[in-house]
BAFI-3210 file (N, C-alpha, C; in Angstrom, 3 decimals, decimal comma, padded with zeros to 6 digits):
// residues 225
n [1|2|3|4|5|6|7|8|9|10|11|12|13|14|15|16|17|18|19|20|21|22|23|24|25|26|27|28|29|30|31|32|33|34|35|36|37|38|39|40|41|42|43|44|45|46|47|48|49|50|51|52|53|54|55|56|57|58|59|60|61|62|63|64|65|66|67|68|69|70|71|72|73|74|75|76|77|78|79|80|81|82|83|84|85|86|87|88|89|90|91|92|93|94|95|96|97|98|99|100|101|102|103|104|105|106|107|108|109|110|111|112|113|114|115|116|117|118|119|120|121|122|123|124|125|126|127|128|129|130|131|132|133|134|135|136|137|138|139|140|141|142|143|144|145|146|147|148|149|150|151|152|153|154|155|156|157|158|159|160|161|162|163|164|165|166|167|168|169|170|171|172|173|174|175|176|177|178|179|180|181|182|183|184|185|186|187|188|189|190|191|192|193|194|195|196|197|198|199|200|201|202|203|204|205|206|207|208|209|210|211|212|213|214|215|216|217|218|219|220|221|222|223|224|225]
n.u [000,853|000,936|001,683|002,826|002,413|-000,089|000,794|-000,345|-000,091|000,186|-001,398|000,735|-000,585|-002,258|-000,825|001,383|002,055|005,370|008,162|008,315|006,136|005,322|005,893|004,221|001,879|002,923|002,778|000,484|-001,188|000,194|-000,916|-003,500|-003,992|-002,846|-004,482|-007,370|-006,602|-005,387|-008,554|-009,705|-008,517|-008,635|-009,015|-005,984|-005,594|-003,638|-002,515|-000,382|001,105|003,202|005,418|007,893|011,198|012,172|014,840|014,914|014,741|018,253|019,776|021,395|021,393|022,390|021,509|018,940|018,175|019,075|017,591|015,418|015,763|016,232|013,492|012,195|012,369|010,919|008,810|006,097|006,093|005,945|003,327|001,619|002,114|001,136|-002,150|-002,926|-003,876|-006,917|-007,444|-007,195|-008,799|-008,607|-006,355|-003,625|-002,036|-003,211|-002,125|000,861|001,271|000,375|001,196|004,301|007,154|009,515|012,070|014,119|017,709|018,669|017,031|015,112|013,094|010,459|008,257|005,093|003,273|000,153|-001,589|-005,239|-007,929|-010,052|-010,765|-010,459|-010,104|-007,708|-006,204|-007,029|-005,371|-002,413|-002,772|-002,967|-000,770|001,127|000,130|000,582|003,633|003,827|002,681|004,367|006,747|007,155|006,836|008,739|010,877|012,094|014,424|015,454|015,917|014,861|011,540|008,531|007,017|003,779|004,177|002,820|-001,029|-002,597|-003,990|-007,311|-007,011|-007,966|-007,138|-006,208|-003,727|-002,893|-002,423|-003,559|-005,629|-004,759|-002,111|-001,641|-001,975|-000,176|002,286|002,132|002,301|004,374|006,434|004,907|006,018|008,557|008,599|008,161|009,786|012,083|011,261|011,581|014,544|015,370|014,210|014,088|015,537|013,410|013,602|014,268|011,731|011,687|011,550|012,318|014,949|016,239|015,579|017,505|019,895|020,321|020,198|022,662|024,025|022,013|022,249|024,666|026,630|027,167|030,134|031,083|031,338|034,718|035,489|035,017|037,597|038,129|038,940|041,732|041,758|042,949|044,105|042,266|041,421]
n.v [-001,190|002,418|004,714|007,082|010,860|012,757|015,531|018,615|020,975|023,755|025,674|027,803|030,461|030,435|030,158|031,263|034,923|036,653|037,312|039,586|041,300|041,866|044,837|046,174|046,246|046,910|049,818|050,286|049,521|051,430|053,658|053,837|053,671|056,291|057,714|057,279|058,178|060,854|061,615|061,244|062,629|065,407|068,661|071,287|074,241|077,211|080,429|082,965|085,463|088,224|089,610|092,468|093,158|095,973|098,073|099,897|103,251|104,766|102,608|099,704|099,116|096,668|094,818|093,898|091,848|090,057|089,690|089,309|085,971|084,870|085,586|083,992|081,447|080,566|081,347|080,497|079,314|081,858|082,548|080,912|081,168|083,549|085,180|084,265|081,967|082,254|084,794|083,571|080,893|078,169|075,685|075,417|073,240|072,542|075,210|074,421|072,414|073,373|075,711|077,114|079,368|081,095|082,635|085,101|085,079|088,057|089,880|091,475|089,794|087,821|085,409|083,670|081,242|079,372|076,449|074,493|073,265|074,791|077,871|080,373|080,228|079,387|081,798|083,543|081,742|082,755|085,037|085,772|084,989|086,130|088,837|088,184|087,744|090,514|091,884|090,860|091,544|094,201|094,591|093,890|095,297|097,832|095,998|094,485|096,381|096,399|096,015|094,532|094,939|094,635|093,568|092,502|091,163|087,939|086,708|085,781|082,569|080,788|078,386|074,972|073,754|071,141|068,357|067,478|065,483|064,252|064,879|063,009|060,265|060,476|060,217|058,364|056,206|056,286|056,192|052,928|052,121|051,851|050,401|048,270|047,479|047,280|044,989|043,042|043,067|041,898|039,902|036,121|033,960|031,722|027,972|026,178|023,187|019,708|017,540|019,075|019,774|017,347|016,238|018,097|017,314|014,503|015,127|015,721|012,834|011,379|012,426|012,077|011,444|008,192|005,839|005,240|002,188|000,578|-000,092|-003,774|-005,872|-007,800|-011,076|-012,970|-015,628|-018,086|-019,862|-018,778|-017,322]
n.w [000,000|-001,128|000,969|000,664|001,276|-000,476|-003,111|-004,015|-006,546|-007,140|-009,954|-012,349|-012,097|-009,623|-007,986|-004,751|-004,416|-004,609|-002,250|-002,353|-002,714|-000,177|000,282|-001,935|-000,258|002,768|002,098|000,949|003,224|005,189|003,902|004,209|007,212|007,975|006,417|008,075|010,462|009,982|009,229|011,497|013,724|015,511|014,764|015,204|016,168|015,755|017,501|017,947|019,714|020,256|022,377|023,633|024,741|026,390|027,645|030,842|031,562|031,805|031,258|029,888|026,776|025,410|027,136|027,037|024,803|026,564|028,916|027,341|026,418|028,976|029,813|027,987|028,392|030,715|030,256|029,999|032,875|034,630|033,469|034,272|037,278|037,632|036,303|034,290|033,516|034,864|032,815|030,664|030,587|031,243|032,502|034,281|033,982|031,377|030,072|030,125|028,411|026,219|025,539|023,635|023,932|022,252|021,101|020,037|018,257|017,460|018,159|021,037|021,169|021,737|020,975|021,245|021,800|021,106|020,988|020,650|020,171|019,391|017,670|019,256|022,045|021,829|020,758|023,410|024,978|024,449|024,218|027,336|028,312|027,225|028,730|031,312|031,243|030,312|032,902|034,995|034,593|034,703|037,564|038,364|037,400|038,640|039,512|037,390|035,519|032,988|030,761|029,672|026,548|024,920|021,741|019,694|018,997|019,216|016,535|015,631|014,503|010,847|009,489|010,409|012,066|011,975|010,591|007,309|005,674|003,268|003,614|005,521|005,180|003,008|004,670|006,331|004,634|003,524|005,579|005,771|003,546|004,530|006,964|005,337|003,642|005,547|006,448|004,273|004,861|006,853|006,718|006,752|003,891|001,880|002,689|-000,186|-001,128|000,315|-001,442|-003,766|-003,075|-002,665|-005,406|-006,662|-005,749|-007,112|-009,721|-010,518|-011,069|-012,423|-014,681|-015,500|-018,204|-019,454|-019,733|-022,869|-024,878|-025,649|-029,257|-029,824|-031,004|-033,793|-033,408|-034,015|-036,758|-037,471|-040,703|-042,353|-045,134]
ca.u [000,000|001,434|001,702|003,252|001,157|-000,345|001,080|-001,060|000,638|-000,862|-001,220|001,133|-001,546|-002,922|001,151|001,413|002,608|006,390|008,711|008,424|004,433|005,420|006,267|003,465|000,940|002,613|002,732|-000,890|-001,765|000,340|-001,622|-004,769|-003,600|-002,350|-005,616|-008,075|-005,903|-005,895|-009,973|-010,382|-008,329|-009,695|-008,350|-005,758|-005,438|-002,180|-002,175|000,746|000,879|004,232|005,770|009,304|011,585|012,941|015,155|014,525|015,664|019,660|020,054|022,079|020,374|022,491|020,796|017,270|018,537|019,797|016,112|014,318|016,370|015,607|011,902|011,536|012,410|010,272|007,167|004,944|005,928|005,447|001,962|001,040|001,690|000,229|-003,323|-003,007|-005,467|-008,052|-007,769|-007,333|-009,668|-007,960|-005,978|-001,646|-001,438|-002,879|-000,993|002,130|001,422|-000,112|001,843|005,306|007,738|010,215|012,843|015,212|019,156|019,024|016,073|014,500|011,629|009,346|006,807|004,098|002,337|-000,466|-002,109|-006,249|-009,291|-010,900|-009,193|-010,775|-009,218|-005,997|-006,430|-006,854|-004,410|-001,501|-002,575|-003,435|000,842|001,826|-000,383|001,387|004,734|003,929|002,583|005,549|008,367|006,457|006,445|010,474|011,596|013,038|015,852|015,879|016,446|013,866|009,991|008,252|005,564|002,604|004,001|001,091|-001,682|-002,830|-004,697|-007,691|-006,546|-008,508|-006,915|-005,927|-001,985|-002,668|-001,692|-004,635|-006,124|-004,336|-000,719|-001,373|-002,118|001,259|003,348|001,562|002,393|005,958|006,498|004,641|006,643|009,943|008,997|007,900|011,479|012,766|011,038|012,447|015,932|015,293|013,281|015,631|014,963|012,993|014,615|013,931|011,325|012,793|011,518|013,182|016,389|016,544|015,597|018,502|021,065|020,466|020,391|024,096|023,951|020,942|022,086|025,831|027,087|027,852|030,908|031,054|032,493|035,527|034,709|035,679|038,516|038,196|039,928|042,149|041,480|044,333|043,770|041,422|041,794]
ca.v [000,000|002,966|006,210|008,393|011,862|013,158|016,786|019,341|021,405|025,300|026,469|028,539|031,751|030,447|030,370|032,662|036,256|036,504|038,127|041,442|041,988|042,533|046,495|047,515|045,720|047,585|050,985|050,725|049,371|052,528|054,971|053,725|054,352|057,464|058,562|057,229|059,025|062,362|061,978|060,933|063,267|066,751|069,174|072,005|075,598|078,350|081,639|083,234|086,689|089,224|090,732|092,770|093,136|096,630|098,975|100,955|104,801|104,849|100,694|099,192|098,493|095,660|093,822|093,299|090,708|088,750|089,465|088,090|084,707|084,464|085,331|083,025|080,381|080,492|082,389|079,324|079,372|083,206|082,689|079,373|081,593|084,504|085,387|083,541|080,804|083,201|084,968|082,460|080,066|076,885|074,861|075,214|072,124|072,771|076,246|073,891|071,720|073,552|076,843|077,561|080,653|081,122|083,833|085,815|085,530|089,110|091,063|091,072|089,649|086,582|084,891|083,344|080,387|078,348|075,708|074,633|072,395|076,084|078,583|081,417|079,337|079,702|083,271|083,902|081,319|083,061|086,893|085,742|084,296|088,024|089,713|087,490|088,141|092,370|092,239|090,593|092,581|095,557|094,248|093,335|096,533|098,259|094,968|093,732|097,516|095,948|095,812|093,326|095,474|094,003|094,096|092,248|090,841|086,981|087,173|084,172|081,767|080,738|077,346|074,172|073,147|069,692|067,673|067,152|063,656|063,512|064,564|062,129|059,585|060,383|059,915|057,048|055,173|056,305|055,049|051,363|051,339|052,104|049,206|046,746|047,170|046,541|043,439|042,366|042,788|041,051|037,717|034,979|033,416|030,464|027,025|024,647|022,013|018,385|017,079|019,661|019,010|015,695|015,675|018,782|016,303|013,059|015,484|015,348|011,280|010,927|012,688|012,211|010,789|006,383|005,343|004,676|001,360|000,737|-001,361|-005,325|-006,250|-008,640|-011,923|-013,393|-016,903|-018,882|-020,790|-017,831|-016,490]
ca.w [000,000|-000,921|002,184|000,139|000,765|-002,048|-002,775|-004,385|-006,849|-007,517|-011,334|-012,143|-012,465|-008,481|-006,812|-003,548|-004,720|-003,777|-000,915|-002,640|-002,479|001,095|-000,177|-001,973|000,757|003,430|001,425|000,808|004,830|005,768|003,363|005,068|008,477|008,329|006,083|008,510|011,922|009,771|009,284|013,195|014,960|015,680|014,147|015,788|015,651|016,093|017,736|018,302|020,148|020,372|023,573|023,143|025,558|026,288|028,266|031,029|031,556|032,519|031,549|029,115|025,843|025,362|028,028|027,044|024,534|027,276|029,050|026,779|026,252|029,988|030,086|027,197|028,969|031,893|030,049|031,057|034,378|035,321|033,084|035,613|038,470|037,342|036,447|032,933|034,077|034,709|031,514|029,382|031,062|030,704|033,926|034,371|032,646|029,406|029,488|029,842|027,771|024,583|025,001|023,417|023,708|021,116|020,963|018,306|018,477|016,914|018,534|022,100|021,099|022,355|020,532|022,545|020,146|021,811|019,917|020,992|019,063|019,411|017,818|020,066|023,178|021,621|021,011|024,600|026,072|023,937|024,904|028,354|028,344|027,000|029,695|032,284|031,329|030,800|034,049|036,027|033,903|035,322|038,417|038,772|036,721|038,574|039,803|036,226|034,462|030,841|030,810|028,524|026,063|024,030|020,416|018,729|019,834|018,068|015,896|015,206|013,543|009,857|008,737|011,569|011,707|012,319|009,067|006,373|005,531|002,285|003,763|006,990|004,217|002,517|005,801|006,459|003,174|003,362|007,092|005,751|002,970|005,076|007,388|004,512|002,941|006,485|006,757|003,474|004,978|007,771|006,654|005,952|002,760|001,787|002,007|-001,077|-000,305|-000,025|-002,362|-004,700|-002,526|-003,052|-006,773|-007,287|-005,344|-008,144|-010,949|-011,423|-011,467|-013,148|-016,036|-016,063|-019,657|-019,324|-020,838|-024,267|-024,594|-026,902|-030,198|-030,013|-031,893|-034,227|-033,226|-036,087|-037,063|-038,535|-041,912|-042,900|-046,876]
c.u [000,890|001,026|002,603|002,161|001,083|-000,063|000,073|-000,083|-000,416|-000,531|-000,558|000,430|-002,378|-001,321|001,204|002,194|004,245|006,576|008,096|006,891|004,249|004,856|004,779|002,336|001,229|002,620|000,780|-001,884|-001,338|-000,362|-002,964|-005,297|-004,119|-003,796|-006,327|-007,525|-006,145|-007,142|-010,570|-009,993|-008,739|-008,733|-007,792|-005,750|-004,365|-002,585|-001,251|000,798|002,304|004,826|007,323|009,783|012,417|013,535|014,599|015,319|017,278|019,969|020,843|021,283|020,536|021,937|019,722|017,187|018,623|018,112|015,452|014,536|015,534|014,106|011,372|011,113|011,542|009,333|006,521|005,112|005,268|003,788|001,059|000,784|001,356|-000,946|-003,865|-004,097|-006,579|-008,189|-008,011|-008,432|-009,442|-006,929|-004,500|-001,218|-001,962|-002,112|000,366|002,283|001,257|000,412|003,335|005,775|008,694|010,836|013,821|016,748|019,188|018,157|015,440|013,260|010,964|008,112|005,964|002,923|001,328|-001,740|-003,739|-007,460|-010,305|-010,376|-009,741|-010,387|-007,739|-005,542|-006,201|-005,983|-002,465|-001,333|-002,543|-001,424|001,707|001,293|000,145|002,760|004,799|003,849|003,742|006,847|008,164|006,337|008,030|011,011|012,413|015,144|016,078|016,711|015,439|012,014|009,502|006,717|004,920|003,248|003,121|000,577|-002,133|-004,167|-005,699|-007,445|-007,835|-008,471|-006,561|-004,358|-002,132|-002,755|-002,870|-004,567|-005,083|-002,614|000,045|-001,095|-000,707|002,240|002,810|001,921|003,925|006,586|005,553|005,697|008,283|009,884|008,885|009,251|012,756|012,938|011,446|013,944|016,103|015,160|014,242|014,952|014,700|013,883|013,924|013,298|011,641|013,026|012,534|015,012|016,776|017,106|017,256|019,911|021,180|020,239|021,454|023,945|023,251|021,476|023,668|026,035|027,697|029,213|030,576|032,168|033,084|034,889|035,791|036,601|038,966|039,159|040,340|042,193|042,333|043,604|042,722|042,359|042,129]
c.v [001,243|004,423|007,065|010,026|012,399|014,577|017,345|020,301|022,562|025,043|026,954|030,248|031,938|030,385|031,503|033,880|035,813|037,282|039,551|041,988|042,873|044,547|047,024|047,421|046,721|049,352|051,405|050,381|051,062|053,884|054,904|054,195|055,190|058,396|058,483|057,876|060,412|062,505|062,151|061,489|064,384|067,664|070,843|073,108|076,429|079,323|081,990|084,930|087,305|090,047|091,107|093,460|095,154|097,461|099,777|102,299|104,163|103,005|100,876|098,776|096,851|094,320|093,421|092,316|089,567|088,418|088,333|086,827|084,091|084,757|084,253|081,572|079,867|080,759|081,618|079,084|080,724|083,157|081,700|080,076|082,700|084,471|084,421|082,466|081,655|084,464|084,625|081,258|078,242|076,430|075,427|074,020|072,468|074,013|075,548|073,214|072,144|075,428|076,766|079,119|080,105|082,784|083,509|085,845|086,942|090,244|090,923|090,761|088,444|086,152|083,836|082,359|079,493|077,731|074,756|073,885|073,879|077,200|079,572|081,145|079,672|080,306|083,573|083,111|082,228|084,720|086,925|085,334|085,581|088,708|089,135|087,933|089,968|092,198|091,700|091,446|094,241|095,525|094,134|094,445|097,228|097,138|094,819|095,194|097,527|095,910|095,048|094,675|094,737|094,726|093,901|091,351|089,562|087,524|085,663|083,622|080,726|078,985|076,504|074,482|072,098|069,610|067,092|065,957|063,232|063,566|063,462|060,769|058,820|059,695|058,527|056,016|054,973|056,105|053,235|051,153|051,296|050,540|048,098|046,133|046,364|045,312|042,463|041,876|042,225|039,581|037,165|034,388|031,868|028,943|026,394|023,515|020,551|017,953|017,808|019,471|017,653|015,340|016,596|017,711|014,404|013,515|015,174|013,943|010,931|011,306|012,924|011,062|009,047|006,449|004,924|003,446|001,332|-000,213|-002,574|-004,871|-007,547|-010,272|-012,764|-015,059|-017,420|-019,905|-019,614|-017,296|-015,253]
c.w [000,000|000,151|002,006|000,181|-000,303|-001,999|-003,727|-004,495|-007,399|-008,956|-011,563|-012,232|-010,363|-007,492|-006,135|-004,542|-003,734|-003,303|-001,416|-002,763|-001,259|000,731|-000,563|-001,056|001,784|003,188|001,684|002,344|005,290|005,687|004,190|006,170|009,010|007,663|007,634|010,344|011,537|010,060|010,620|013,830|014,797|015,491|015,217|015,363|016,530|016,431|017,986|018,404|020,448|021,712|023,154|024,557|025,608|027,414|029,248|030,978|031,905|031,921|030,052|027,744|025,268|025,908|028,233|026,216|025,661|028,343|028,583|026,289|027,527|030,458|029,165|027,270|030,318|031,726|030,657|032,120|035,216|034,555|034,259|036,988|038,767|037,112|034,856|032,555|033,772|033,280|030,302|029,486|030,962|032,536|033,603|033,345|031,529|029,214|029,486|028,860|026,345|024,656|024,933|023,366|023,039|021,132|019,817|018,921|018,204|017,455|020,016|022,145|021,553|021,739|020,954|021,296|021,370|020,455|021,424|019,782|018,784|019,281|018,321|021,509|022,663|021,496|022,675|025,396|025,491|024,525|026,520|028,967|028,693|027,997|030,381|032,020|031,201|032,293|035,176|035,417|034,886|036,885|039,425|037,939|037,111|039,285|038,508|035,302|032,851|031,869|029,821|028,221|025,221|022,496|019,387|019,043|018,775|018,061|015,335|013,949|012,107|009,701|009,834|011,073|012,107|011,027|008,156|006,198|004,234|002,764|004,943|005,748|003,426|003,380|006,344|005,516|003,134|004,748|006,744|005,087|003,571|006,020|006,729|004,029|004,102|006,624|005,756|003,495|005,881|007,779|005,948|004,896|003,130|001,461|000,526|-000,345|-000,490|-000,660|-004,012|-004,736|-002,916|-005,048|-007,138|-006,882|-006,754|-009,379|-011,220|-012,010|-012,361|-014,714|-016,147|-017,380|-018,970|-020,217|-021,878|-023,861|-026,155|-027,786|-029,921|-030,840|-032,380|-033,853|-034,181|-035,408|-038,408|-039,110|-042,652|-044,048|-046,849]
res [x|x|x|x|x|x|x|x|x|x|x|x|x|x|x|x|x|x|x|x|x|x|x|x|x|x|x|x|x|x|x|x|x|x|x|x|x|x|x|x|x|x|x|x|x|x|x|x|x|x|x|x|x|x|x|x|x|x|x|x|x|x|x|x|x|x|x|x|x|x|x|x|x|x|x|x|x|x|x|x|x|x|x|x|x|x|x|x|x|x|x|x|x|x|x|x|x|x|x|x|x|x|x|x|x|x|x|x|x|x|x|x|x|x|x|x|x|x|x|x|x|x|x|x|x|x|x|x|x|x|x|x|x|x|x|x|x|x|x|x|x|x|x|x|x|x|x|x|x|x|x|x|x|x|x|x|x|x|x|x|x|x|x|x|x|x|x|x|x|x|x|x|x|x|x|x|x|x|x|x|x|x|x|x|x|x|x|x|x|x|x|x|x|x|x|x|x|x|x|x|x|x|x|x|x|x|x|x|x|x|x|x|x|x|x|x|x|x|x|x|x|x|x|x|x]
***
């Protein structure tokens, strides 16, 4: 009886797709993604409001540069423990968390950015930053020698800055296809299945050339004509 299993051999038109499908599979998983995260998350909005650092009477002018390096760095703290809350209407933590300051190597200036799902919230947590830092400059003036003034006030914001469905989409496709390629350099290749092993090992034999044999040679027979 033979217990040989019976193998089942694909078409060649029904044969798995090879290693390299990986790529455009995870290209087009990643585009998916990253679309359907753009469509679902809620979209942000920028204000960004102006304070400038300057001089008082008798002071150094050089030294309101160096001011406003160091108020820039702390704005969200003197706004936290200032009145900033209450103008802006929002807790310490989200002013920590969703306001940036940003200063100029070249000018004493401070820019005050707060980002908000409401851009009339983000409006007031950004002016509410700048009224916090006027009011403590004004407050320490005369130890420090500078005052912090309101140079421009934000202004509401029109368009989000969170990343549109079609460019989430993009970054999404081009982060799959970055890890699909990975995973190509990673996966060890396929062995040969035994049966193929086997047969490639008794190819040589099977089909090496037999000797030719030499021709007889006549054997001579004495009394022959």
């Amino acid at each position: 009886m033979n217990t040989t299993p019976t193998r089942f051999l694909l078409r060649p038109g029904l044969r798995p797709p090879g290693r390299w499908a990986v790529l455009p599979a995870a290209v087009l998983a990643g585009a998916a993604l990253g679309g359907g995260y753009g469509a679902l998350k809620t979209p942000e909005y920028a204000a960004t409001s102006y304070v400038i650092v300057v001089p008082a009477e008798k002071s150094d002018p050089a030294g309101a540069l160096g001011f406003a390096q160091a108020y820039g760095r702390v704005a969200t703290d003197i706004a936290v423990t200032g009145d900033a809350q209450v103008w802006s209407g929002v807790t310490a933590d989200t002013l920590r968390k969703n306001v940036q300051a940003a200063t100029s190597p070249d000018a004493p200036m401070i820019s005050i950015t707060a980002r908000s799902a409401k851009p009339s919230q983000a409006v007031s947590m950004a002016d509410g930053v700048a009224r916090a830092l006027v009011l403590n400059s004004t407050q320490v003036s005369a130890s420090t020698g500078v005052k912090i003034v309101q140079f421009s006030r934000a202004t509401k914001p029109v368009t989000p800055v969170s990343p549109s469905v079609p460019l989430s989409a993009l970054v999404g496709g081009c982060a799959g296809g970055l890890l699909g390629g990975l995973a190509l350099l990673v996966r060890p290749k396929r062995t040969a299945p035994r049966g193929e092993a086997r047969h490639s090992r008794q190819s040589p034999a099977s089909t090496a050339t037999a000797p030719v044999p030499a021709p007889a040679v006549a054997a001579h027979q004495p009394g022959a004509a």
